[in-house]
Phi, psi and omega in degrees: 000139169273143148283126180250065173352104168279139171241113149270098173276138227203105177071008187096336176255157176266131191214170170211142185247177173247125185046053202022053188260096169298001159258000177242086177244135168279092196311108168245343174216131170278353182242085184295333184271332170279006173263332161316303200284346167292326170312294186312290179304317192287329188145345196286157189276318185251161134233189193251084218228135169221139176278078196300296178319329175264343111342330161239012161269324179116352219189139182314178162178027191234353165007281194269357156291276183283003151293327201259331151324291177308338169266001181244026174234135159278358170251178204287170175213157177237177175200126168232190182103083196097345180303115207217010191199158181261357152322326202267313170316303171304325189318305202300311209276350169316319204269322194126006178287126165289319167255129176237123173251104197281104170253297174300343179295324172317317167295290190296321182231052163330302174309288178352297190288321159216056123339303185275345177273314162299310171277015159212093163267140185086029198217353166218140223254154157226129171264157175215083216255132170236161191217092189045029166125312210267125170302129213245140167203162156085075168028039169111328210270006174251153176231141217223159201263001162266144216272144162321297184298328178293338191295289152346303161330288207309350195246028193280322197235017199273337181092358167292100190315353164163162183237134185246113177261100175260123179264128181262353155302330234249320202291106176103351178281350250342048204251023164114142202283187173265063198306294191312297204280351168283333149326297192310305179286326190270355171268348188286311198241172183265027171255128182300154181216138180276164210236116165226164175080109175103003167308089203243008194200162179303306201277002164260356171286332198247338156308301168292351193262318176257049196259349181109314195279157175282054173324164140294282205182156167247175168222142190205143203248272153329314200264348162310288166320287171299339158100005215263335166209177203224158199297316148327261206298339189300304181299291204287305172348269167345298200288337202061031134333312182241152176274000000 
């Protein structure tokens, strides 16, 4: 399993929100490209980068944040948050975003994804944020009568490089990931799927790592930030390196 150290942006800053709420949002770095290359220098494969402002414009608006991420970080990055077009899409893989994750396009415009996942393949992403099973869209703030899994189907045969799965109660909370329903889903369908939202401890990274299920990776943002688990031992877990 990989780890992917998340950067969310807000305003040009690396923040974490609580339960995807953008008025309780924390400030952990005024600089996202040196909190990349700090990511980076502990050890990580990936990161993790979302244009919170752009999730709810429709459209990037974290731009010069994340361009400038891509020059200080050397491993792949993935981004979602506003992609709402394959003008846009391209931009980003133009740019060096390795991955791009489409989350209300999943929902809203389904043909889109995949349209673009056939033409960059291994190269588009479906985020799929839930709310008590029920998809979340528009940066959380709408909630929608579809099931994680129905969603998760539809892209089954799409060619889509991976489902970044988020309990969006779980997110920023520390109050521990969904392991069962995040298990659940990567066992239901054949695309890997990532684990986000609620890591606060080694040991809920080693709950997913020893769930059984066919994970990917996890991501984890706050307990980074915070010191509460570190980049390293986070990584060799995830890897089973370490117990």
């Amino acid at each position: 399993m990989i780890l992917y150290p998340a950067i969310d942006l807000k305003e040009g800053r690396c923040v974490r929100l609580y339960k995807g709420d953008m008025a309780q949002a924390t400030v952990f770095n005024e600089d996202p490209a040196a909190q990349a290359a700090e990511f980076v220098a502990a050890g990580c494969d990936w990161l993790h980068l979302v244009d919170l402002d752009g999730a709810f414009a429709g459209k990037p608006a974290n731009a010069a944040a994340v361009e400038g991420i891509l020059r200080a970080a050397k491993v792949p990055v993935q981004l979602g948050g506003g992609v709402r077009s394959m003008e846009v899409l391209e931009g980003w893989l133009e740019k060096g975003v390795r991955r791009v994750i489409l989350g209300t396009a999943a929902l809203r415009d389904p043909d889109f994804v995949k349209r673009a996942a056939k033409a960059h393949p291994g190269r588009v992403a479906v985020g799929i944020d839930a709310r008590e099973g029920r998809v979340a869209v528009e940066g959380w703030a709408e909630t929608s009568d579809v099931t994680a899994l129905e969603l998760a189907r539809r892209f089954e045969d799409a060619g889509v490089a991976a489902i970044i799965y988020t309990d969006i109660e779980r997110d920023g909370a520390m109050q521990g990931p969904n392991v069962e329903a995040t298990a659940a889903l990567a066992r239901a369908v054949r695309i890997p799927v990532i684990a986000s939202g609620g890591v606060s401890s080694l040991d809920d990274l080693r709950a997913l790592r020893d769930s059984g299920a066919p994970l990917d990776g996890a991501i984890s943002g706050r307990a980074l930030y915070d010191g509460r688990i570190d980049v390293k031992s986070a990584a060799a877990v995830l890897k089973g390196e370490i117990a």
